[in-house]
Backbone as CSV, one residue per row, in Angstrom:
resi,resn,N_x,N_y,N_z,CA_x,CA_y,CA_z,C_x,C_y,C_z
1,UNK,12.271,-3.884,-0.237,13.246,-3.551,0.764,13.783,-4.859,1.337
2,UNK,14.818,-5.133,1.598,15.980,-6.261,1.817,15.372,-6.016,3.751
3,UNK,15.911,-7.076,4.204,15.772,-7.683,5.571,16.687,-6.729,6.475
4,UNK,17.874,-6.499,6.104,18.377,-5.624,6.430,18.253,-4.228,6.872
5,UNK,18.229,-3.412,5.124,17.540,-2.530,5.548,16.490,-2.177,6.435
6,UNK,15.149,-3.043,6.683,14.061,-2.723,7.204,14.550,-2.880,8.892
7,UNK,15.635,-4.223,9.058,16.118,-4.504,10.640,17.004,-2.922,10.634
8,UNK,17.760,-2.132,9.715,18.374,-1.101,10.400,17.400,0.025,10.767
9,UNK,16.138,0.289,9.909,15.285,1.180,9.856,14.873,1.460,11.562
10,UNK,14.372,-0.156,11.481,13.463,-0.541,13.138,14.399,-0.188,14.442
11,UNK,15.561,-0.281,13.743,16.862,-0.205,15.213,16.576,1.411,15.642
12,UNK,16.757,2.366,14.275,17.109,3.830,14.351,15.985,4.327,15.086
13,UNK,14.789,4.053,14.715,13.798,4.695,15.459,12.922,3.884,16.261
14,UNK,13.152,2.472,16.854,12.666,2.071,18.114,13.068,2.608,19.460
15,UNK,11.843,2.513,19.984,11.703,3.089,21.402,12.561,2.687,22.575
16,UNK,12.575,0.688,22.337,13.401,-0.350,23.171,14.104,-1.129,21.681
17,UNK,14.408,-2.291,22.521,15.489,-3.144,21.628,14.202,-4.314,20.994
18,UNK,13.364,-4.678,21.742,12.244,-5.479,21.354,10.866,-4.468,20.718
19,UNK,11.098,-3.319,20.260,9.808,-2.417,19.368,10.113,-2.649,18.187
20,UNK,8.999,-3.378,17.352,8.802,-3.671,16.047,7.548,-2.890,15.657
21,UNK,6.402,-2.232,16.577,5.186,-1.805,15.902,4.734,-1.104,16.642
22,UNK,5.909,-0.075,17.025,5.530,1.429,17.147,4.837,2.239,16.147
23,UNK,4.352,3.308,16.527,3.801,4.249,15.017,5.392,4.977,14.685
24,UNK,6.371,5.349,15.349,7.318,5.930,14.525,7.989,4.431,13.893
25,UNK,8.468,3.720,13.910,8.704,2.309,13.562,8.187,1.583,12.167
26,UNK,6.852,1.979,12.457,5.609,1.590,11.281,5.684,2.739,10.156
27,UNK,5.638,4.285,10.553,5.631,5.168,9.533,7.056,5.585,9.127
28,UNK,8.389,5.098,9.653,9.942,4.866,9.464,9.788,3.807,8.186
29,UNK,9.660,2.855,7.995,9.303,1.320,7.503,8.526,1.799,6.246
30,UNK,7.440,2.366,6.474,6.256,2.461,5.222,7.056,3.953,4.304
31,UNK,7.306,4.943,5.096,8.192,6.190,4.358,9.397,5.134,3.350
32,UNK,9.981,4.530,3.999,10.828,4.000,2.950,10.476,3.140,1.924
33,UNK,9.338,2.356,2.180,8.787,1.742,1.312,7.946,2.350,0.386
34,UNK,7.557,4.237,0.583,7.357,4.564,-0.915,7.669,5.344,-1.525
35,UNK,9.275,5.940,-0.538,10.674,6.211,-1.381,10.798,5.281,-2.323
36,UNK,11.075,3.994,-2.045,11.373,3.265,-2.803,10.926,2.534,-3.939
37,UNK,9.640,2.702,-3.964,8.662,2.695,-5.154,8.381,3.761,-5.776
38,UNK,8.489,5.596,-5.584,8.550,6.477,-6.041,9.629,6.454,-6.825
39,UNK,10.834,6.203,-6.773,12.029,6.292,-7.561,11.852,4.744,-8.617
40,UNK,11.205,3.637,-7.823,10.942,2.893,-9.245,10.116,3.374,-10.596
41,UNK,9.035,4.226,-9.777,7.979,4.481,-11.122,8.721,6.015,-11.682
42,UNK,9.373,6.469,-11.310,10.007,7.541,-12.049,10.613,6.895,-13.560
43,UNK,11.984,6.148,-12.572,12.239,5.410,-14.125,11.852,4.542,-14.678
44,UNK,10.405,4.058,-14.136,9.608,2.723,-15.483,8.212,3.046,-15.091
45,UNK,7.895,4.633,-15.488,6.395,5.027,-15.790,5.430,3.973,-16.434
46,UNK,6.237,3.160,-17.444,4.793,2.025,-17.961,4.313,1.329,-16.534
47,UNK,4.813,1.193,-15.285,4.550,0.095,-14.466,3.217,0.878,-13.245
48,UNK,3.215,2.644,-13.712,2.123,2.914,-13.194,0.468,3.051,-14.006
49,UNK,-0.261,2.233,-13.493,-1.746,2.534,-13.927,-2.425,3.966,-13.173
50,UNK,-2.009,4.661,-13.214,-2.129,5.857,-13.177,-2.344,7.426,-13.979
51,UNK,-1.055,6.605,-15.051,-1.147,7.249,-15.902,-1.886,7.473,-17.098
């Protein structure tokens, strides 16, 4: 996830203008981070040891 994205994530669901490590903040942040690895291993299954 780009710098960006994660600074718009923190904006949408902080509490104040200075909340970086709220629990909605933290589980906003981590949800996207395994959207975003769910849709990697869809299309490049070799990259999970899982299988």
């Amino acid at each position: 996830m780009d710098k960006e994205k994660k600074q718009e994530i923190m904006k949408s669901y902080a509490i104040n203008e200075k909340d970086t490590g709220s629990s909605d903040v933290q589980v906003a942040v981590l949800t996207e981070r395994i959207n975003q690895l769910s849709g990697h291993l869809k299309s490049h299954s070799h990259d999970c040891w899982l299988t």
